[in-house]
C-alpha positions as CSV (number, residue, x, y, z in Angstrom):
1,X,96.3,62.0,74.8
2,X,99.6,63.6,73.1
3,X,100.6,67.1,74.5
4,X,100.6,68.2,70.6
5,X,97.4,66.8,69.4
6,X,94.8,68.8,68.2
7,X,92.2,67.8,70.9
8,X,94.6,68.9,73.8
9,X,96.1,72.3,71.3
10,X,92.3,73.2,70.8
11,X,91.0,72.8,74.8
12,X,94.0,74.1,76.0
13,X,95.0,77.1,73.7
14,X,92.6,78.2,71.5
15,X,89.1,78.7,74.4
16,X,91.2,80.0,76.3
17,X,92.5,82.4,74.2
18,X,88.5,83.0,72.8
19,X,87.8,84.1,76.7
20,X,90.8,86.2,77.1
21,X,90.2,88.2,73.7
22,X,86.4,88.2,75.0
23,X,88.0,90.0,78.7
24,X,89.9,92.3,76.4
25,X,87.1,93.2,74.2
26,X,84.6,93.8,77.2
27,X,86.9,95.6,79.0
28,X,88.1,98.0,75.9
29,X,83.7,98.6,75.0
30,X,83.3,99.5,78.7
31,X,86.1,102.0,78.9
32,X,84.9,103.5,75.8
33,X,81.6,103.4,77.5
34,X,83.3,105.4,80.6
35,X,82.8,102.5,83.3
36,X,84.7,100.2,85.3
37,X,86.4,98.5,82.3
38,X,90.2,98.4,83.5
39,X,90.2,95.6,85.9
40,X,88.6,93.5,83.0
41,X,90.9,94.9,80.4
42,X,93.8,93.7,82.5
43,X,93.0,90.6,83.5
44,X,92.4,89.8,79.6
45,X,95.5,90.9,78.7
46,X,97.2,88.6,81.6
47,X,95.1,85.5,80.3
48,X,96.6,85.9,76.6
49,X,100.1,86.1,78.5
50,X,99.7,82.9,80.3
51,X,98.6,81.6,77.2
52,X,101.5,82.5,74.9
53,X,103.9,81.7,77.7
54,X,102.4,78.1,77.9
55,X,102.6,77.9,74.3
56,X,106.3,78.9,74.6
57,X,106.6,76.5,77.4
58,X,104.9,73.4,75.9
59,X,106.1,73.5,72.2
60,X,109.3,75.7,71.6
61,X,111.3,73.6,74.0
């Protein structure tokens, strides 16, 4: 499998950027909610920065 085909762009970039957006989205209805919602904000957002950084990493290069 080629690093650039769509299998390997959709597996690797796009469900993981579903479940981060997902973290971020839980996390933002909880805080809203006045619960625990930070540590689940946070980690979403650190998800869709190892995402974009592996996108940086794999295809600007």
């Amino acid at each position: 499998m080629i690093g650039k085909s769509p299998e390997f762009l959709y597996i690797g970039f796009i469900l993981p950027t579903l479940f981060a957006l997902t973290l971020v989205g839980e996390g933002i209805y909880k805080i809203s909610k006045n619960e625990e919602g930070f540590f689940t904000f946070i980690l979403g957002i650190f998800f869709l920065v190892g995402v974009i950084a592996g996108y940086f990493f794999l295809f600007l290069q």
